[in-house]
Predicted model as a PDB file, atoms N, CA, C, CB and O in Angstrom, pLDDT in the B-factor column:
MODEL        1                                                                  
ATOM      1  N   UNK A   1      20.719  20.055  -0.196  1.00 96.00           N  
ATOM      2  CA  UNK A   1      19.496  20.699   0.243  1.00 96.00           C  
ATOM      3  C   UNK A   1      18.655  19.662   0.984  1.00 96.00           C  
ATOM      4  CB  UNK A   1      18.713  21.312  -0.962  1.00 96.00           C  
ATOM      5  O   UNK A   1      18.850  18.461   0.801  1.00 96.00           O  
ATOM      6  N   UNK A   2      17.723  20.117   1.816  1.00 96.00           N  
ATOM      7  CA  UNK A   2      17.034  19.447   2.444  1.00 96.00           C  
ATOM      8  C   UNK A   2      15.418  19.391   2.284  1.00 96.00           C  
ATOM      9  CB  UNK A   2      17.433  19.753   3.497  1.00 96.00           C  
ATOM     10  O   UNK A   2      14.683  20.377   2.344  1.00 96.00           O  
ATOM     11  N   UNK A   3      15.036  18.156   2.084  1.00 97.00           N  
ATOM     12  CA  UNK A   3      13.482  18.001   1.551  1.00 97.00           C  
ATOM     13  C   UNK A   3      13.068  17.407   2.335  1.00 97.00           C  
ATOM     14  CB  UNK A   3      13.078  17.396   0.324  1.00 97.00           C  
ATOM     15  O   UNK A   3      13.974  17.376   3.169  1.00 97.00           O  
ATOM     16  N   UNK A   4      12.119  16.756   2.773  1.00 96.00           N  
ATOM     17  CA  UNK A   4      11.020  16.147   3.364  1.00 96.00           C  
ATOM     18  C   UNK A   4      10.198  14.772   2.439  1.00 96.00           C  
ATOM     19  CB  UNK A   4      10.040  17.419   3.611  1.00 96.00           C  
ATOM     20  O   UNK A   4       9.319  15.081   1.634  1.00 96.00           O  
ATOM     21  N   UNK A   5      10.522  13.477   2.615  1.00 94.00           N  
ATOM     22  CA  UNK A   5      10.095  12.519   1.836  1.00 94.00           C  
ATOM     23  C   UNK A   5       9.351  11.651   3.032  1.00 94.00           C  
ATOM     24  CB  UNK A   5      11.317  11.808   0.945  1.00 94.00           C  
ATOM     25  O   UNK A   5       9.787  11.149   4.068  1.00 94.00           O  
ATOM     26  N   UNK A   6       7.732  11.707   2.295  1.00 95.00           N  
ATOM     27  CA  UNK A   6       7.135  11.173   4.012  1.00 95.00           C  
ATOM     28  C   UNK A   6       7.190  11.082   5.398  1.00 95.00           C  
ATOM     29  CB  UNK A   6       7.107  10.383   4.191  1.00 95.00           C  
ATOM     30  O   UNK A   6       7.107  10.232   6.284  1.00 95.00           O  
ATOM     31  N   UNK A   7       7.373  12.370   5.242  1.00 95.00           N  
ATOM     32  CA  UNK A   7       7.660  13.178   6.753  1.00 95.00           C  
ATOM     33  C   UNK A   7       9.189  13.013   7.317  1.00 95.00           C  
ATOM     34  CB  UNK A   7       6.586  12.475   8.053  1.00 95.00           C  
ATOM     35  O   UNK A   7       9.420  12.992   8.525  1.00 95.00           O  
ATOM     36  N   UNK A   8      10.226  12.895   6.301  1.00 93.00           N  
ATOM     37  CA  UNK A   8      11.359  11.760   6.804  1.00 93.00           C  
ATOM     38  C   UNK A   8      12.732  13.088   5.773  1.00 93.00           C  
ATOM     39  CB  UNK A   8      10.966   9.314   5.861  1.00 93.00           C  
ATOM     40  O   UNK A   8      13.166  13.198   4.626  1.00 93.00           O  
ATOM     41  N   UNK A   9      12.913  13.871   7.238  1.00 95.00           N  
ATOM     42  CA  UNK A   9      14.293  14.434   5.916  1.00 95.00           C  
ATOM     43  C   UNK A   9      15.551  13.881   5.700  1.00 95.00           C  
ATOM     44  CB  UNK A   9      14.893  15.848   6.140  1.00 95.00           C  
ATOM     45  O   UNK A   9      16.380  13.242   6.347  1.00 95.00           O  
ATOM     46  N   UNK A  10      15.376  14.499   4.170  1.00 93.00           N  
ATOM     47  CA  UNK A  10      16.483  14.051   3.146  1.00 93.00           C  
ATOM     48  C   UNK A  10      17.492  14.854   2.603  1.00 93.00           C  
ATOM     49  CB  UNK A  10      15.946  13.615   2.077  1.00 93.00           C  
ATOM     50  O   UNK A  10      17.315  15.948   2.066  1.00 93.00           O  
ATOM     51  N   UNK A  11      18.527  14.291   2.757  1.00 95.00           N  
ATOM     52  CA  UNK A  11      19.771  15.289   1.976  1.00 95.00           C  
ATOM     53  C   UNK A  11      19.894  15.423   0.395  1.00 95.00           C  
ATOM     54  CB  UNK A  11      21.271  14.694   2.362  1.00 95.00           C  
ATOM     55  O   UNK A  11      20.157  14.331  -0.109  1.00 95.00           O  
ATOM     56  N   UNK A  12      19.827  16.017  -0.135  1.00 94.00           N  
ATOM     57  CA  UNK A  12      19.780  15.823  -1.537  1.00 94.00           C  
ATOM     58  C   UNK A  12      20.431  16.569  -2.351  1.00 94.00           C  
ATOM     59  CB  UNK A  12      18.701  15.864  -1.946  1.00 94.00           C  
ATOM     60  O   UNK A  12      20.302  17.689  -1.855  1.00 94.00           O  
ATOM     61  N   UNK A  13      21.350  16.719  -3.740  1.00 93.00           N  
ATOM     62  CA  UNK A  13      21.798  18.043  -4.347  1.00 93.00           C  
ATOM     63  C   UNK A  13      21.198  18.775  -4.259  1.00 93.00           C  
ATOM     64  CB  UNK A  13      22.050  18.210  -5.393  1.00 93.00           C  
ATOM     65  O   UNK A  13      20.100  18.700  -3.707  1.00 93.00           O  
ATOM     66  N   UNK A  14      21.726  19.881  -4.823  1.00 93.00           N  
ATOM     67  CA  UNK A  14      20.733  21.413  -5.020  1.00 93.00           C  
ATOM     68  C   UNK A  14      19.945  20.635  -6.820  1.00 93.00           C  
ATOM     69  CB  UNK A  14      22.291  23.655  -5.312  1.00 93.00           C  
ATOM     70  O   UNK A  14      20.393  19.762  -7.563  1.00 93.00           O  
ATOM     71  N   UNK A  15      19.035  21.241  -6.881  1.00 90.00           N  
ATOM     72  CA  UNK A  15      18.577  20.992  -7.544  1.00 90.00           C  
ATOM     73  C   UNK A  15      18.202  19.154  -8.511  1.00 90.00           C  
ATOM     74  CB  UNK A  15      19.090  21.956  -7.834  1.00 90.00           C  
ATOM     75  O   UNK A  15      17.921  18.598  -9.572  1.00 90.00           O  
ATOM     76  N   UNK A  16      18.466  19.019  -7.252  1.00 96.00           N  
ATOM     77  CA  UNK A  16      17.793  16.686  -7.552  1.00 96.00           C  
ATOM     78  C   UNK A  16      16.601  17.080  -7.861  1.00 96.00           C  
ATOM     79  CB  UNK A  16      17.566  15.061  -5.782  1.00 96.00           C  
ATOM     80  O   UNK A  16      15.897  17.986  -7.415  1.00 96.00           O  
ATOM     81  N   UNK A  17      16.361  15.875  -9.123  1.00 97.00           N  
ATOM     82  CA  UNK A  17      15.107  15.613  -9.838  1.00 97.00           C  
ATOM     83  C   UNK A  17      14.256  14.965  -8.993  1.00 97.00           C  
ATOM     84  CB  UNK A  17      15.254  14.843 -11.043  1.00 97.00           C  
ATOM     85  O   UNK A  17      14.827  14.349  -8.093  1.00 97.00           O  
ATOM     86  N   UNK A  18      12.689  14.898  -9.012  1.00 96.00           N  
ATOM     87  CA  UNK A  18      12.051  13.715  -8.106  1.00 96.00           C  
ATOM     88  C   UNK A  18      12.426  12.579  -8.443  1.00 96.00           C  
ATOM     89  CB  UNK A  18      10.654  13.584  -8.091  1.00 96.00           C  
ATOM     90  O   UNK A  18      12.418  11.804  -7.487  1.00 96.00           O  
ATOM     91  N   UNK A  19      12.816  12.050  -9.570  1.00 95.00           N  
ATOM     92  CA  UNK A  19      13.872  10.527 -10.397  1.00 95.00           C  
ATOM     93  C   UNK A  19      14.860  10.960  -9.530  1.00 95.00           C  
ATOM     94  CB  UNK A  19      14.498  10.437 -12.478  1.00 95.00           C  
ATOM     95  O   UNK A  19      14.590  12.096  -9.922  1.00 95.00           O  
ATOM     96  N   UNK A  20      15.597  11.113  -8.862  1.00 94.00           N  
ATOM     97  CA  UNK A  20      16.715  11.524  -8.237  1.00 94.00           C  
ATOM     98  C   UNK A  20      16.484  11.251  -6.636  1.00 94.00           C  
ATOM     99  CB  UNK A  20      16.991  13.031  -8.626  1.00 94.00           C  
ATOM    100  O   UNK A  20      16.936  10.399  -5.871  1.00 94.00           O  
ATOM    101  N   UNK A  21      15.833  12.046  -6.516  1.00 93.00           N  
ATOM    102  CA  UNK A  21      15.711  11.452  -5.085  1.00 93.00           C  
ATOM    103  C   UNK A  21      14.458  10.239  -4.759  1.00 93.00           C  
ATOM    104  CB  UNK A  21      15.419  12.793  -4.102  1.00 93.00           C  
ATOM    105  O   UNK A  21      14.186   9.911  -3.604  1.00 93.00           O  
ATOM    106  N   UNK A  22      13.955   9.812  -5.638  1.00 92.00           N  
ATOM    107  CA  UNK A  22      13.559   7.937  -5.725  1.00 92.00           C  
ATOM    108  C   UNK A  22      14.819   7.263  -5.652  1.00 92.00           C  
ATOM    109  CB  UNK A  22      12.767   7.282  -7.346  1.00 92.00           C  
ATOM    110  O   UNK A  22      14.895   6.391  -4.786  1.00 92.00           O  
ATOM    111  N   UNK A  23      15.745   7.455  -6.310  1.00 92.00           N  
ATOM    112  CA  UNK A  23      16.807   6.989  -6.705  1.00 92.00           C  
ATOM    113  C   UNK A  23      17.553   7.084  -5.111  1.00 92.00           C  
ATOM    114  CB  UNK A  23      17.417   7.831  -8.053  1.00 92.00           C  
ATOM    115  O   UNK A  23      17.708   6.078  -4.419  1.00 92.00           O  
ATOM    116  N   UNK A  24      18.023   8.620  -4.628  1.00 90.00           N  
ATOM    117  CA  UNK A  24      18.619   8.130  -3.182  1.00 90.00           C  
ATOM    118  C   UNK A  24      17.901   7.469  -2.424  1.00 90.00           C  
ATOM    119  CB  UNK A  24      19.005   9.078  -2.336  1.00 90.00           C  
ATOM    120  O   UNK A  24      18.564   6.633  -1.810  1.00 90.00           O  
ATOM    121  N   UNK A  25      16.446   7.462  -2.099  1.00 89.00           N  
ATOM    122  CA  UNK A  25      16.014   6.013  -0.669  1.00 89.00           C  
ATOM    123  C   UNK A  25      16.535   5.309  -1.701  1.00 89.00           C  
ATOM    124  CB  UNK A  25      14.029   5.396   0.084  1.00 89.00           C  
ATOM    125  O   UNK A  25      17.730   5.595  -1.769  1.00 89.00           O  
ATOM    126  N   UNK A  26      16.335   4.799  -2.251  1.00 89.00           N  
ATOM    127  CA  UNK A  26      16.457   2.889  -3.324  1.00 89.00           C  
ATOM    128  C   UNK A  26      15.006   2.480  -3.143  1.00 89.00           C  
ATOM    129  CB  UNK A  26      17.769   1.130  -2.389  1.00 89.00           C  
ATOM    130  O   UNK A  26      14.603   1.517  -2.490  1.00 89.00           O  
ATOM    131  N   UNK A  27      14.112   3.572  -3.983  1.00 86.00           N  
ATOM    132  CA  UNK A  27      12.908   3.090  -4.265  1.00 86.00           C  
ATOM    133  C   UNK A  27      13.243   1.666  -5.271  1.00 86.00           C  
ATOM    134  CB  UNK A  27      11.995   4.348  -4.974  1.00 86.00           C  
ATOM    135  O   UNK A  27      13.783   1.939  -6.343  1.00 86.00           O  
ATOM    136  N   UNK A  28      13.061   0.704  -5.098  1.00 82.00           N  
ATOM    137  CA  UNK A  28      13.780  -0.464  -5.896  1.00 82.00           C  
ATOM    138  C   UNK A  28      12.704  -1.011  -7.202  1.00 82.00           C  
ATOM    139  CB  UNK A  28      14.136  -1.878  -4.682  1.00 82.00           C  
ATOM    140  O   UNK A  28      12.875  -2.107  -7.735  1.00 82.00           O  
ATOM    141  N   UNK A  29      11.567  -0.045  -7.614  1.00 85.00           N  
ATOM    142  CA  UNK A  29      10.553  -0.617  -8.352  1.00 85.00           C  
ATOM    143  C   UNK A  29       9.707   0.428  -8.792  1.00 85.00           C  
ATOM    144  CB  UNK A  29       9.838  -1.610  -7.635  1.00 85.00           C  
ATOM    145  O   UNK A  29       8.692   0.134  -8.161  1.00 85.00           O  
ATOM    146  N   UNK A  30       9.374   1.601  -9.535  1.00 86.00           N  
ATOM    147  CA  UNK A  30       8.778   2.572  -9.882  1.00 86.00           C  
ATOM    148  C   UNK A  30       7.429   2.445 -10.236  1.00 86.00           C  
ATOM    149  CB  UNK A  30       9.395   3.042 -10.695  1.00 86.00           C  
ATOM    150  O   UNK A  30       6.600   3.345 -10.105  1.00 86.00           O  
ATOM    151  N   UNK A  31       7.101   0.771 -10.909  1.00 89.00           N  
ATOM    152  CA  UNK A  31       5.198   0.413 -11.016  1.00 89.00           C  
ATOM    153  C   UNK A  31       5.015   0.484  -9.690  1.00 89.00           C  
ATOM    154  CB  UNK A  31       4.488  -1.312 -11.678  1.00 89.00           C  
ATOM    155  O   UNK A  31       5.698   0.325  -8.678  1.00 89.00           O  
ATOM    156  N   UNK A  32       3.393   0.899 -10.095  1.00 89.00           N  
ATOM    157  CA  UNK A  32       2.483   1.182  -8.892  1.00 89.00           C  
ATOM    158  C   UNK A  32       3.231   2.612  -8.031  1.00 89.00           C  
ATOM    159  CB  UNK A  32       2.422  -0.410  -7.792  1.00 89.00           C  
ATOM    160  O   UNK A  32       2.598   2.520  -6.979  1.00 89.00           O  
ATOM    161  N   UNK A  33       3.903   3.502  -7.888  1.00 93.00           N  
ATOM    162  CA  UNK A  33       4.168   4.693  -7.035  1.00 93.00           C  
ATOM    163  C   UNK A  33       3.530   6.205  -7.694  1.00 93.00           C  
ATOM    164  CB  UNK A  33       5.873   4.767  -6.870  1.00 93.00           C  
ATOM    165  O   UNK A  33       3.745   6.602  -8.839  1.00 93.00           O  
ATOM    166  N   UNK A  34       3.047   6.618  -7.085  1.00 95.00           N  
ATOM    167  CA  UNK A  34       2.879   8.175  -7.553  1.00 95.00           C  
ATOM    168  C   UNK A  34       3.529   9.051  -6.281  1.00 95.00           C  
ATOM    169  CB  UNK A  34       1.039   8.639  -7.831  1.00 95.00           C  
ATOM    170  O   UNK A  34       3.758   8.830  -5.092  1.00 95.00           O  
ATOM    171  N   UNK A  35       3.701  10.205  -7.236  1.00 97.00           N  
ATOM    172  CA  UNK A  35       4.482  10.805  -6.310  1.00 97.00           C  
ATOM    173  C   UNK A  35       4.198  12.595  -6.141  1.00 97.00           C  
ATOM    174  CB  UNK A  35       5.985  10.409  -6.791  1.00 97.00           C  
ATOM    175  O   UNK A  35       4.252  13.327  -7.130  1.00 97.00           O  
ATOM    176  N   UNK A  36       3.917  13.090  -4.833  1.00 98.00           N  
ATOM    177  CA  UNK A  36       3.307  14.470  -5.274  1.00 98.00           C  
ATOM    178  C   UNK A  36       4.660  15.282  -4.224  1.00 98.00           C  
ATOM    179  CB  UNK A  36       1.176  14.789  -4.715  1.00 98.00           C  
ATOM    180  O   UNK A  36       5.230  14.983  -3.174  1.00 98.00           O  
ATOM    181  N   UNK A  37       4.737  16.465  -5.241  1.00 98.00           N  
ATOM    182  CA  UNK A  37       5.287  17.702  -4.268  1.00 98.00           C  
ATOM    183  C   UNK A  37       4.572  18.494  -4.039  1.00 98.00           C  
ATOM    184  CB  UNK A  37       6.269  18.454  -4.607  1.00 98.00           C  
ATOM    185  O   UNK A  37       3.617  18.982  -4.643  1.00 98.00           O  
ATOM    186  N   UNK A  38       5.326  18.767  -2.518  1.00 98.00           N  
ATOM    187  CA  UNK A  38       4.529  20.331  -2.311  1.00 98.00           C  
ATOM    188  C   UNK A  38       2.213  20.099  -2.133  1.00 98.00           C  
ATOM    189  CB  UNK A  38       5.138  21.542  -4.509  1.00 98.00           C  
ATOM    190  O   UNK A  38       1.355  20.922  -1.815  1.00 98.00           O  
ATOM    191  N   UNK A  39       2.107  18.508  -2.560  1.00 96.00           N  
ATOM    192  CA  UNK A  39       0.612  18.422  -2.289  1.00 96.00           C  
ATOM    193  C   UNK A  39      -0.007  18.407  -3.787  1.00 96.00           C  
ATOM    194  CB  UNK A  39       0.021  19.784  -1.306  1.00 96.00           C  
ATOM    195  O   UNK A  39      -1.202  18.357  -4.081  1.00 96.00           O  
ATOM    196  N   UNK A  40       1.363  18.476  -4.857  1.00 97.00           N  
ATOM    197  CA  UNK A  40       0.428  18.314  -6.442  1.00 97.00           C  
ATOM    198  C   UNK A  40       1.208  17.045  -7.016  1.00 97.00           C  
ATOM    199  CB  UNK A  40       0.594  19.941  -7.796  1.00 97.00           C  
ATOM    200  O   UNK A  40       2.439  17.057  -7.031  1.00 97.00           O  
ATOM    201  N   UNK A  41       0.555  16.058  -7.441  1.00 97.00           N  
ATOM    202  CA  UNK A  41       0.729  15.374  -8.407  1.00 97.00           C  
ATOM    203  C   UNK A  41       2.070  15.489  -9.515  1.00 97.00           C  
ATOM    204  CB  UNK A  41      -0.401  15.566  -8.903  1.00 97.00           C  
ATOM    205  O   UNK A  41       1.950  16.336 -10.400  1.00 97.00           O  
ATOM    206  N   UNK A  42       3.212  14.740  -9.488  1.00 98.00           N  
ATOM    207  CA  UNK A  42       3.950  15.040 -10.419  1.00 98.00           C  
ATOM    208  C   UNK A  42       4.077  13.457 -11.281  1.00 98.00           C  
ATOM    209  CB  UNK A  42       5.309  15.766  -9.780  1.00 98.00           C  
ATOM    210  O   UNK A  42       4.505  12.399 -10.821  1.00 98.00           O  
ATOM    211  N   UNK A  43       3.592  13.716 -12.543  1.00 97.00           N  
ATOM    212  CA  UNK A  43       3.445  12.792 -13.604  1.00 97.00           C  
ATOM    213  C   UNK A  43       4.965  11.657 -13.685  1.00 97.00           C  
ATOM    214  CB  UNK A  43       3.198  13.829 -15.078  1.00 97.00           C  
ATOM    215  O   UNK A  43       6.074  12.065 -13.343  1.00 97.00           O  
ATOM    216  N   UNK A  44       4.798  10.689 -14.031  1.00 96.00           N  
ATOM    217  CA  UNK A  44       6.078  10.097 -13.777  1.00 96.00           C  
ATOM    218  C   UNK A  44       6.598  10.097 -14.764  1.00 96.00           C  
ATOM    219  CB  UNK A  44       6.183   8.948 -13.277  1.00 96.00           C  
ATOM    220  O   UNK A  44       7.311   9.096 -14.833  1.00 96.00           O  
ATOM    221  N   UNK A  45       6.682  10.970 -16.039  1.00 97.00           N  
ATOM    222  CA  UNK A  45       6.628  10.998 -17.377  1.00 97.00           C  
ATOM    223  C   UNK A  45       7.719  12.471 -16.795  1.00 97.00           C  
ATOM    224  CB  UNK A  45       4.849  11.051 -18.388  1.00 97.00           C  
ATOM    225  O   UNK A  45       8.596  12.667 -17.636  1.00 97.00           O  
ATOM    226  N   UNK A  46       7.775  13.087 -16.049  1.00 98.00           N  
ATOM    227  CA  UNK A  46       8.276  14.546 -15.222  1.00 98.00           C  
ATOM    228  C   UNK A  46       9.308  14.312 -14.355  1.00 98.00           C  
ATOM    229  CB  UNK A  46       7.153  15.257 -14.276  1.00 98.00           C  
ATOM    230  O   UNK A  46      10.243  15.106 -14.250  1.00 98.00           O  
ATOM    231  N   UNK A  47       9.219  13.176 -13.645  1.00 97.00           N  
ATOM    232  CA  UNK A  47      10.348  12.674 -12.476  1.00 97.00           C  
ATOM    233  C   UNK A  47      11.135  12.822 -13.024  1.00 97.00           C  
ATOM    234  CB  UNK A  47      10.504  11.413 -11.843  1.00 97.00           C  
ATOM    235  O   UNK A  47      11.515  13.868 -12.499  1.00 97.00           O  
ATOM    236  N   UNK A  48      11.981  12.585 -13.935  1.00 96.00           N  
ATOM    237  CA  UNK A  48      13.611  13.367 -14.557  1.00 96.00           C  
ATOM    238  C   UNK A  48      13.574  14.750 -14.809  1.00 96.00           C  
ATOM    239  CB  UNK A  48      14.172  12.811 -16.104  1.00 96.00           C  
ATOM    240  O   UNK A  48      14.736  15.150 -14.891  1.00 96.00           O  
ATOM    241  N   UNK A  49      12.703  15.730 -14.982  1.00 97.00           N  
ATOM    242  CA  UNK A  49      13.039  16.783 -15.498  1.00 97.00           C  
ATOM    243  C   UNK A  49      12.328  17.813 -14.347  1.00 97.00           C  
ATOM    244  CB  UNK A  49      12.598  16.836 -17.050  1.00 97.00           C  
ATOM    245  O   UNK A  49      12.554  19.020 -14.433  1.00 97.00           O  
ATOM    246  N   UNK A  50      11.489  17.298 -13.304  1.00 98.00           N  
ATOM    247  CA  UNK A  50      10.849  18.104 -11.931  1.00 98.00           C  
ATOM    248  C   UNK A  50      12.299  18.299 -11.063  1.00 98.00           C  
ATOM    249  CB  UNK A  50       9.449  16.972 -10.867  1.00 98.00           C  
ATOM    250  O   UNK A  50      12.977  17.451 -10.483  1.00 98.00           O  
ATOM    251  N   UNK A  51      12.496  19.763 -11.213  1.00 97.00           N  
ATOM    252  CA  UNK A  51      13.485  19.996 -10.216  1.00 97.00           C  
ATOM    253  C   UNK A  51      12.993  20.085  -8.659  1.00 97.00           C  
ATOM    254  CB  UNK A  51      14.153  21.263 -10.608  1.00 97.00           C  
ATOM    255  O   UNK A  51      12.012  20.791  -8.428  1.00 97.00           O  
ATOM    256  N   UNK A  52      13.695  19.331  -7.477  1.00 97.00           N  
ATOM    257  CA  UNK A  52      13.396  19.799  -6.448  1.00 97.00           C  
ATOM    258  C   UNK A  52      13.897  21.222  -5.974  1.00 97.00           C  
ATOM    259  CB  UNK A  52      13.680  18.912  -5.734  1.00 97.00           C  
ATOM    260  O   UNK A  52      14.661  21.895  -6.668  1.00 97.00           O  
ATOM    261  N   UNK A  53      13.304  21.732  -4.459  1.00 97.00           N  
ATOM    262  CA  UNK A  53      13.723  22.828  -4.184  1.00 97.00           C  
ATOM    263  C   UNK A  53      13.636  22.702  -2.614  1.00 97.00           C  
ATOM    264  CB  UNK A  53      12.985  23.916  -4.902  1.00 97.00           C  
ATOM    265  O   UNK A  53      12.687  22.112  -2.098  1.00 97.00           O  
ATOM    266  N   UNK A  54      14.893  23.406  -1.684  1.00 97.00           N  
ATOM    267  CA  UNK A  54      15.106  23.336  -0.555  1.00 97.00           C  
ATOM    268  C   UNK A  54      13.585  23.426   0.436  1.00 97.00           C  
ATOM    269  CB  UNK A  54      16.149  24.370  -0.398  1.00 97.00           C  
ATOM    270  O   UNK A  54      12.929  24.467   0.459  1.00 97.00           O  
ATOM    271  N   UNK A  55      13.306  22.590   0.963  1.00 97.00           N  
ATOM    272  CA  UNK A  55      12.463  22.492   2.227  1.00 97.00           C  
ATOM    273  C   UNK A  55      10.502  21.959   1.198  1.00 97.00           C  
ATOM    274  CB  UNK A  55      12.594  24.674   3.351  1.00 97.00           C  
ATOM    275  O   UNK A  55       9.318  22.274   1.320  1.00 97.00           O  
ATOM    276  N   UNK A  56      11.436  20.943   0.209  1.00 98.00           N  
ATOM    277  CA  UNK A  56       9.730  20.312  -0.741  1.00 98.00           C  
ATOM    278  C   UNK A  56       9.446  19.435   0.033  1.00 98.00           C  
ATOM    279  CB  UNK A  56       9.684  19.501  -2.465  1.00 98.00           C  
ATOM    280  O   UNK A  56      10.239  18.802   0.731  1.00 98.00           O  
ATOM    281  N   UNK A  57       8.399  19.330  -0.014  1.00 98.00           N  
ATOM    282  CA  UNK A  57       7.819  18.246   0.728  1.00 98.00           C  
ATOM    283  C   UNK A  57       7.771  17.207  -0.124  1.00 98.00           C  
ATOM    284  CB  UNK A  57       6.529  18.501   1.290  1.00 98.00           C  
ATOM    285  O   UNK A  57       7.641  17.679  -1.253  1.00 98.00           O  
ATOM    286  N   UNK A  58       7.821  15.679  -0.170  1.00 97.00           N  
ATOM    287  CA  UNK A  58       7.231  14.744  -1.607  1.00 97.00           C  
ATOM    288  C   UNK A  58       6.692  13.551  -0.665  1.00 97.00           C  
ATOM    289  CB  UNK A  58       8.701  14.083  -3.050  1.00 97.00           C  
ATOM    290  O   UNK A  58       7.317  12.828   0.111  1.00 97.00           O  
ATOM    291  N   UNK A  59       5.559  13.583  -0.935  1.00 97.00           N  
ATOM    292  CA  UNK A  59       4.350  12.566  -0.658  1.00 97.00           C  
ATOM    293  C   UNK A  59       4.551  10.632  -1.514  1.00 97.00           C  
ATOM    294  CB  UNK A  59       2.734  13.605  -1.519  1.00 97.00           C  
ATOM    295  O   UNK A  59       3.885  10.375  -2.517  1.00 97.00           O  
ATOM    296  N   UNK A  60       5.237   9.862  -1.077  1.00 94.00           N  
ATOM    297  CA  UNK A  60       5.104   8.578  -2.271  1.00 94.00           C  
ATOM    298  C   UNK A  60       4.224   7.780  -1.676  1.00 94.00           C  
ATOM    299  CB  UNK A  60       6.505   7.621  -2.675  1.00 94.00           C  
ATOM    300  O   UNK A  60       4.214   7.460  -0.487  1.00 94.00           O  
ATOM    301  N   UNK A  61       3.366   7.413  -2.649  1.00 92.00           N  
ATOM    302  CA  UNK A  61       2.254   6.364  -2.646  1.00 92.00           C  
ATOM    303  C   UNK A  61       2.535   5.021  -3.276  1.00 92.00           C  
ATOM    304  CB  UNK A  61       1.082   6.902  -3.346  1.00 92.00           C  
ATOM    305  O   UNK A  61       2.808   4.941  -4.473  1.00 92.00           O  
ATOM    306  N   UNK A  62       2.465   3.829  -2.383  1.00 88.00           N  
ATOM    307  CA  UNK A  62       2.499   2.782  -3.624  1.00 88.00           C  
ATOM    308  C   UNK A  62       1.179   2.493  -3.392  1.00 88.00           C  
ATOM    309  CB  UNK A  62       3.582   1.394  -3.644  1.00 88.00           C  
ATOM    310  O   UNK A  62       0.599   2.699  -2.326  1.00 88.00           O  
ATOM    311  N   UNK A  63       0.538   1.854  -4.720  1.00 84.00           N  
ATOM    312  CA  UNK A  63      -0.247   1.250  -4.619  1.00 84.00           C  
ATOM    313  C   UNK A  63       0.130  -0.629  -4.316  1.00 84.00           C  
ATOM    314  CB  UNK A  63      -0.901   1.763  -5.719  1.00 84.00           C  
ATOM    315  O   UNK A  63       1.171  -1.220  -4.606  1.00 84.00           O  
ATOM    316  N   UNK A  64      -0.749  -1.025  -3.853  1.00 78.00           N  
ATOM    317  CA  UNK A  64      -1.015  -2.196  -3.514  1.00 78.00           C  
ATOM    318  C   UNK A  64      -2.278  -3.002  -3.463  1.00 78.00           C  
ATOM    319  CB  UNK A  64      -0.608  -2.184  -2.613  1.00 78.00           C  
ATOM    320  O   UNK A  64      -3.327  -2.411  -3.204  1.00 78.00           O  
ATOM    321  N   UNK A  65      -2.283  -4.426  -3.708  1.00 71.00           N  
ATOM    322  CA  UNK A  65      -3.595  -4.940  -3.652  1.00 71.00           C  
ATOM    323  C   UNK A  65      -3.736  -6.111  -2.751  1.00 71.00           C  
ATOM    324  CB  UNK A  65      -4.032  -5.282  -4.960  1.00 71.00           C  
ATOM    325  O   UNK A  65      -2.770  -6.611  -2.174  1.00 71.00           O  
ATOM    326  N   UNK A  66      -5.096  -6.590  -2.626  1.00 66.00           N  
ATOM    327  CA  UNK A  66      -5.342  -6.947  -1.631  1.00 66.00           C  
ATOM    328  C   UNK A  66      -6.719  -7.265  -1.857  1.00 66.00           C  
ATOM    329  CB  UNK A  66      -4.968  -6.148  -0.703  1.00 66.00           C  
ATOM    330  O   UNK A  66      -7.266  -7.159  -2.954  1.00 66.00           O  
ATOM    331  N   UNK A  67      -7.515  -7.828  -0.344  1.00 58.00           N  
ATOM    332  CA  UNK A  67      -8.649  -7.600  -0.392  1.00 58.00           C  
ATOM    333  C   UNK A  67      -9.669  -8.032   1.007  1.00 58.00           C  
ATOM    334  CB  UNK A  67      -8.916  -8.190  -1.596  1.00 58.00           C  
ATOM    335  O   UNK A  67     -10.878  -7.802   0.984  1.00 58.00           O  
TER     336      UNK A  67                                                      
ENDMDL                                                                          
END                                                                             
């Protein structure tokens, strides 16, 4: 199926977890990222068990610091 990961599509099983498709880019570090579908917030406590669905959008944020 095909999703949308920062504007950037992705091939993914039918039904990949958001842990799942972190996992296909090689997000290589999970502190500091949040991650929303569809424009809502999905808890990272959920990323294994949030099923995706053909044409989701998923938003990843890292945080970073600086100043």
């Amino acid at each position: 199926m095909i999703v949308s990961v920062n504007n950037q599509q992705q091939d993914l099983p039918e039904h990949a977890t958001v842990l799942q498709a972190l996992q296909s880019i090689q997000v290589q570090s999970f502190n500091g990222v949040a991650v929303a579908v569809n424009n809502t917030i999905v808890k990272k406590e959920n990323w294994s068990t949030h099923s995706l669905q053909p044409n989701d959008s998923l938003v990843l944020i890292r945080a970073s610091q600086g100043g």
